[in-house]
C-alpha positions as CSV (number, residue, x, y, z in Angstrom):
1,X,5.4,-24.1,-10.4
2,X,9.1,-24.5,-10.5
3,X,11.0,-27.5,-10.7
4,X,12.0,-27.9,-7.7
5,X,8.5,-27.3,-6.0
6,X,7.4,-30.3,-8.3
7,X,9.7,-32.6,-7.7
8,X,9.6,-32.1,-3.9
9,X,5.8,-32.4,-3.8
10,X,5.8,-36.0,-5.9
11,X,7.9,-36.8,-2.9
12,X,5.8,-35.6,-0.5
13,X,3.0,-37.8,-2.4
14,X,4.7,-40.8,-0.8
15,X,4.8,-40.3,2.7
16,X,2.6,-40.9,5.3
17,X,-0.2,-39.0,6.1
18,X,0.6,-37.1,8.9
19,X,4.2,-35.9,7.0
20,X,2.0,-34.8,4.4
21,X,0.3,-32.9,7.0
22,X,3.0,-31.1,8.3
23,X,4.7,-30.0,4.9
24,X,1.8,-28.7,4.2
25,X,1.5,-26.5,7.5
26,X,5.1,-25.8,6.8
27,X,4.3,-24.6,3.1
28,X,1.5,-22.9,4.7
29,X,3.1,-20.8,7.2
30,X,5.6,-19.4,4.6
31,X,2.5,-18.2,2.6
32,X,1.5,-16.4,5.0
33,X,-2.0,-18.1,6.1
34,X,-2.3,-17.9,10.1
35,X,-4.3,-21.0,10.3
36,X,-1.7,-22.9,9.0
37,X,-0.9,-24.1,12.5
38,X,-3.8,-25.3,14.6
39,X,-2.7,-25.7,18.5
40,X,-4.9,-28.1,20.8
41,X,-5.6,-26.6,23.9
42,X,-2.6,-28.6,25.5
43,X,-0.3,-26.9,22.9
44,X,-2.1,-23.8,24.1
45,X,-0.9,-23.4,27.5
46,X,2.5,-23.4,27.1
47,X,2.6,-21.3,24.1
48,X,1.0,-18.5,26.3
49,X,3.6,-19.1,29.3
50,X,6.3,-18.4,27.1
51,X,5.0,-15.4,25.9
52,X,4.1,-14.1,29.4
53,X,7.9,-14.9,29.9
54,X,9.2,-13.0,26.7
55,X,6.9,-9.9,27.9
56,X,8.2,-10.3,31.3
57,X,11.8,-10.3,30.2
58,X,12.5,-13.8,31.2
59,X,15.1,-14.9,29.3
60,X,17.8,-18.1,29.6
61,X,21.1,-16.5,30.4
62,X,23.6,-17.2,27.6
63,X,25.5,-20.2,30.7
64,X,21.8,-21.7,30.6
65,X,22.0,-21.5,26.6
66,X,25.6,-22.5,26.5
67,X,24.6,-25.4,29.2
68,X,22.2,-27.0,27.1
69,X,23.9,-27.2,24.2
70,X,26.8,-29.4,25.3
71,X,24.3,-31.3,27.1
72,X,23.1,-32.2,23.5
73,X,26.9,-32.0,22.3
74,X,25.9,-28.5,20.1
């Protein structure tokens, strides 16, 4: 393990739970394990919309992008 990896998991020891948690779905998902990530079924459903969408070639028009990022001053 290097260094790094060490010291960032004896900071990881210190937070709550649910942080914990979600490094380690983080650390997961970059190893490669698909069940890193466990959706509930009201996760699901949009999930699926937006890959319907991506299939259907329904993409945000770069206005509609641009739009939404000064809206949250990006």
């Amino acid at each position: 393990m290097t260094e790094l990896l060490d010291r960032a998991l004896a900071v990881a020891r210190t937070l709550p739970p649910d942080a914990q948690d979600d490094i380690a779905r983080i650390v997961l998902a970059f190893s490669g394990d698909d069940e890193a990530v466990v959706l509930s079924e009201d996760e699901k459903a949009p999930v699926e919309r937006s890959k319907q969408a991506a299939a259907a070639g329904d993409f945000a028009t770069d206005d509609e992008v641009e739009r939404l990022w000064r809206r949250h001053g990006l």
